[in-house]
N, C-alpha and C positions, 0 to 999 in steps of 0.2 A: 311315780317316775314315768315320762314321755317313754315309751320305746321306741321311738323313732326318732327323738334329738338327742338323748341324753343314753350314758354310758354310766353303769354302775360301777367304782371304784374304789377299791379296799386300800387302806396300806397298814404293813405293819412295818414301825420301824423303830432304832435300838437310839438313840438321840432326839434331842430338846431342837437339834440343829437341822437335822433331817426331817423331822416335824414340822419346824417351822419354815424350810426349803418349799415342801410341797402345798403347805397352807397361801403362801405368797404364789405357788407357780400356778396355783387353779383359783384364785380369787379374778372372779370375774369371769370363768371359763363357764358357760350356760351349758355346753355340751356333756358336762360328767356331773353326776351326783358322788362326794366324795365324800369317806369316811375313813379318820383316823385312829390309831391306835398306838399309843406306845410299850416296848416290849419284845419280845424273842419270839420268833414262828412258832417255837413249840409250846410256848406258853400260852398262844393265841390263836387258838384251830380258827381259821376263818367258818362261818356260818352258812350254810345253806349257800355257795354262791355257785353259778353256773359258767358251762364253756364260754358264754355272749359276756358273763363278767371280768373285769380287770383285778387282779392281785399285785398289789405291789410290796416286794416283802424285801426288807435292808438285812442284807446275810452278812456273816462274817466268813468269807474266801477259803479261812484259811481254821474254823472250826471246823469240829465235825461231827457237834452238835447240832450247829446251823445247818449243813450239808447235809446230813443224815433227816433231818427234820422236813428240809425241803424235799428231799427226794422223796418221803414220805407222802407229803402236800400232793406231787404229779404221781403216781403211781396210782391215786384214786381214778374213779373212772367217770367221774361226774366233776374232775378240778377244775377251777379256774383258769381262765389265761392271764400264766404268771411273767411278772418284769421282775428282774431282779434288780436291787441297786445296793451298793455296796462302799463303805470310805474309805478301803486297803484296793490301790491299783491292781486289775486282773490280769494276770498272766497270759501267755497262750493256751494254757493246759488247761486252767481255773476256764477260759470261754467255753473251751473247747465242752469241759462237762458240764458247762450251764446247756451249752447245745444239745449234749447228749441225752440229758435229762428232760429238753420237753420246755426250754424257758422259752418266751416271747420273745424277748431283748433283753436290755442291759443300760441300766443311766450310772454312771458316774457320779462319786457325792465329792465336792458338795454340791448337789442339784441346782440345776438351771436351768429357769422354767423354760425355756423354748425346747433344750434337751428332751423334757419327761413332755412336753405338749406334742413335739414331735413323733417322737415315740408312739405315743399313744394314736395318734392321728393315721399310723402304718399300722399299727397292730388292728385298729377301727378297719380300717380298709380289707386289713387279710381278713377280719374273722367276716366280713359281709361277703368276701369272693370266693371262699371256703365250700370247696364241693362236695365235701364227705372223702373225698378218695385217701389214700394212706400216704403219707409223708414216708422218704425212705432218709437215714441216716447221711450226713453230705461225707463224701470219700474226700481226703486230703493226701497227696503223693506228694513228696518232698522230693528233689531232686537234689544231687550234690557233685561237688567235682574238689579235690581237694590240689589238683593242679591246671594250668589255664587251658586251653586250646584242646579239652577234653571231648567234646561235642555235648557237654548235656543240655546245654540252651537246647539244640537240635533235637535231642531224645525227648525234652519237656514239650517242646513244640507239636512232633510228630503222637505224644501220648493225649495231648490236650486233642488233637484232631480226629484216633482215632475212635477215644470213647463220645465225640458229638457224633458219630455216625452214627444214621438211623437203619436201623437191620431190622429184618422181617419179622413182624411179632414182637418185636421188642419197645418198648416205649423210648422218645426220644431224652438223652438226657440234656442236661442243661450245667455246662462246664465252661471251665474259665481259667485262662492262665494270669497267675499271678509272677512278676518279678519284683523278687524285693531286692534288686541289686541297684538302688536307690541314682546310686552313683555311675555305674559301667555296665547299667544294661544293658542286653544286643537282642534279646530277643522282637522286640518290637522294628529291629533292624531288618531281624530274616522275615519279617511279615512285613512290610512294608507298612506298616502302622503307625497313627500317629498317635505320641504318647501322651497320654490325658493329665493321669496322675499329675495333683498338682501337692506333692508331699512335704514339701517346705508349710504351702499351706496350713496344712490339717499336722503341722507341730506346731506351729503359732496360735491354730485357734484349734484345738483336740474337739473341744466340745461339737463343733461345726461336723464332725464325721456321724452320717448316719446313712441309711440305706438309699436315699436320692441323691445327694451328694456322691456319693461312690458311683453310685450308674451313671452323672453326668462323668465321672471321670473316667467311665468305662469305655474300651474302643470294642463295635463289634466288627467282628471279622469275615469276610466274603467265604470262610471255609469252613463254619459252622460253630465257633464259638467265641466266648468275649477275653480282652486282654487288658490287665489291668497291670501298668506301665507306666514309670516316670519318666522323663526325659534324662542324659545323660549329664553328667555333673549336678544334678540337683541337689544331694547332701550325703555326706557319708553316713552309710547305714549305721556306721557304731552310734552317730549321733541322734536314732529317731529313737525317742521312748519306748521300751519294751509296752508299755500298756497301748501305746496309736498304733503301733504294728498285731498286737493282738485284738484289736479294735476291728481293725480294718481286714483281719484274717476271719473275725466272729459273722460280721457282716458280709462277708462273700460265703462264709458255706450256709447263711441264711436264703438266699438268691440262688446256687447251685446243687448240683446235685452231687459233681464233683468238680474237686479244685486241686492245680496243678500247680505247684509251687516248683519255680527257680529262682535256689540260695547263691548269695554273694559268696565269692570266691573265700572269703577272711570271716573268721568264726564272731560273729557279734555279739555283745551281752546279751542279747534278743536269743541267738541261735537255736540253744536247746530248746528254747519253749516251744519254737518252730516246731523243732520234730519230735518233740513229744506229745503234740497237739496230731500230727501226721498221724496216718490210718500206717502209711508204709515209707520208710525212706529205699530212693535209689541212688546208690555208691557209684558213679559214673569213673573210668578208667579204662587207660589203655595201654598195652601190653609192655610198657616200659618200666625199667629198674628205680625212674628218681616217681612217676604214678605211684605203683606200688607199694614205696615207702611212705608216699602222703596218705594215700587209702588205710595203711596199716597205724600211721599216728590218730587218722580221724577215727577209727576204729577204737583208738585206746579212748579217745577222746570223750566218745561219745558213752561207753562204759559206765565214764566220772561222772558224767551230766546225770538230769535229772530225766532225761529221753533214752536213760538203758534198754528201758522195756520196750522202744517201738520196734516194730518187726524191721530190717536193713535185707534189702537185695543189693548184690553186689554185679553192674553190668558192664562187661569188658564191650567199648565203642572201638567201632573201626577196624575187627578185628578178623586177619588173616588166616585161612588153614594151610597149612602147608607139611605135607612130611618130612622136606629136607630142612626145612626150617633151622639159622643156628641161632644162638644167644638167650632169652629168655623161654622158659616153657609157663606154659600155664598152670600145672601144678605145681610148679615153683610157685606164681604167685599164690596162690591159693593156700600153700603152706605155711607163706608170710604171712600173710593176712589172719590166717586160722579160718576161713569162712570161704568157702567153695563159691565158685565164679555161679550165679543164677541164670545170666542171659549173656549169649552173644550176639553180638548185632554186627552182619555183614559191614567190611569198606565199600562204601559207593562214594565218593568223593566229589567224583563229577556230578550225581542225580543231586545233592545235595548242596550244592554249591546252583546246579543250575535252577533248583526250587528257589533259594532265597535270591535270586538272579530277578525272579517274577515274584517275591514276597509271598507266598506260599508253602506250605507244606510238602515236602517231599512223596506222600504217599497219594498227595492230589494233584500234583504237577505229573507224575507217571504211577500208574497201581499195577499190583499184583508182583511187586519184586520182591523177593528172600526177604530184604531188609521190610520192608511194610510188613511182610507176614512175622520178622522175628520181633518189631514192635509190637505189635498188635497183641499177641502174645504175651508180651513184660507187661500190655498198658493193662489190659485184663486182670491177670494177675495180681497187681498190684492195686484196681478200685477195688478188688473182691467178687469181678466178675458182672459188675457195672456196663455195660454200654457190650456187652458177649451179645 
């Protein structure tokens, strides 16, 4: 084998069909020596191959003999760099622990070669610009508001801005706001931003989403990090495939370090995977009787889902102290909800109005206010002390 044209290429896979996918996708391709195998990863320890080789291994998602087997495969310390590909649609959750586990990427069956050529042609690149340094796990923060006019667009915005800052000694990170509010997003509003995302697209041609594709759709931002944004009316979120939105959520915590999610107002068949892919969701509300009945239904909501288990901060926006204060108390809500208020975040009304006035950031258009120090705080918190 050339080592310097050519790329060593294993695959093992569970069909005659996937087989024959990747025989037709590297026919002709001089750049990879390829070898196949039919059968189950566990059946078929790959041999002697190194971190410079490719593994391509067809999992079943939703086994956990395949799961168990692969996790086994990365765990060694001499493994391959694996792709995984797979014929059952991935979820959010399903990317989320191909991530967590150490995979390369992810092709979709029934494969198509430009997919698995592409693919490979980013994984060639990372493993040549490969420093040695340590990969850190990508943090995912979900944001939520379960009634409108909440400020969490705001809260995601000012979280997204304050873990890009570089502090003394700390390495910089590399974050990104996401809006999947397909349809009525504003965040790209308060930045004055122009929305790349071309998401109609990438449901008519799924396969076409890959990690260059996405950075052409990416807008980067003058306050230190990227926003990745549709235009408004582009499609209703109920209508994009749970597997393009988990696609598209896999490939951005590939590229960051942390990723900052703002969910659609209306619970999508997508939703739960959302946050149960999330490191942490935030419960955005404000100190009102019809908020806190919505806070308390997404609460039960989220219980049902299959995102029980992700950690939920609960953050009262906007909100006043007052001793004479009459009508709602805050342990009121708090007893509604069954789950103690996490963070308050001062009313600035004006600072915040006049940041998106200049498309900006509130804690970059004026610093050092209550409110910048009481985010900074939630945003910490909440990457696991990311960007502190």
């Amino acid at each position: 084998m050339n080592a310097v044209t050519e790329t060593r290429v294993r695959a093992i896979v569970q069909s005659a069909e996937a087989e024959h996918d990747l025989r037709t996708a590297f026919a002709g391709a001089s750049s990879y020596e390829i070898g196949i195998v039919r059968g189950r990863l566990a059946d078929h320890a790959p041999d002697r191959l190194s971190p410079q080789d490719v593994l391509i291994v067809d999992v079943d998602l939703n086994s956990r003999a395949d799961m168990a087997a692969l996790e086994r495969l990365l765990a060694g310390e001499a493994r391959p760099t694996v792709i995984v590909t797979s014929a059952a649609p991935a979820s959010v959750d399903a990317m989320r622990r191909l991530i967590r586990l150490g995979v390369a990427d992810y092709v979709p069956q029934p494969i198509v070669q430009e997919d698995v050529l592409a693919v490979l042609r980013a994984v060639r690149a990372r493993l040549r610009g490969e420093s040695g340094a340590s990969q850190t796990a990508c943090q995912v923060m979900s944001f939520v508001r379960r009634s409108g006019g909440m400020g969490a667009t705001s809260l995601a915005i000012e979280t997204a801005f304050e873990l890009s800052r570089t502090r003394r000694g700390q390495p910089r990170h590399r974050v990104c706001l996401v809006d999947l509010d397909f349809q009525g997003g504003s965040a790209w509003l308060h930045l004055d931003a122009e929305p790349l995302l071309d998401i109609g697209e990438i449901v008519r041609s799924p396969h076409r989403l890959d990690s260059k594709l996405l950075a052409a759709m990416t807008t980067r931002h003058p306050a230190g990090f990227d926003l990745i944004a549709a235009p408004n009316g582009s499609i209703n979120p109920d209508s994009v495939p749970g597997d393009v939105v988990g696609h598209l959520m896999a490939l951005a915590c590939e590229s960051y370090d942390c990723v900052v999610v703002d969910l659609p107002l209306g619970w999508t068949h997508w939703y739960a995977d959302i946050l149960a892919g999330s490191n942490r969701v935030l419960l955005v509300l404000q100190l009102t009787v019809v908020a806190a009945k919505q806070a308390h239904l997404f609460l039960d909501q989220l219980k049902r889902s299959s995102a029980a288990g992700t950690p939920v901060s609960v953050v009262l926006n906007r909100y006043r102290r007052s001793w004479f204060r009459s009508g709602l108390k805050v342990r009121e809500v708090e007893k509604a909800l069954g789950h103690k208020i996490d963070h308050f975040i001062t009313s600035d009304y004006r600072l915040f109005s006049a940041a998106a006035n200049h498309g900006m950031p509130a804690a970059k258009f004026r610093s050092g206010t209550r409110t910048e120090k009481q985010i900074a705080k939630m945003a910490r918190g909440a990457a696991g002390g990311a960007g502190a």
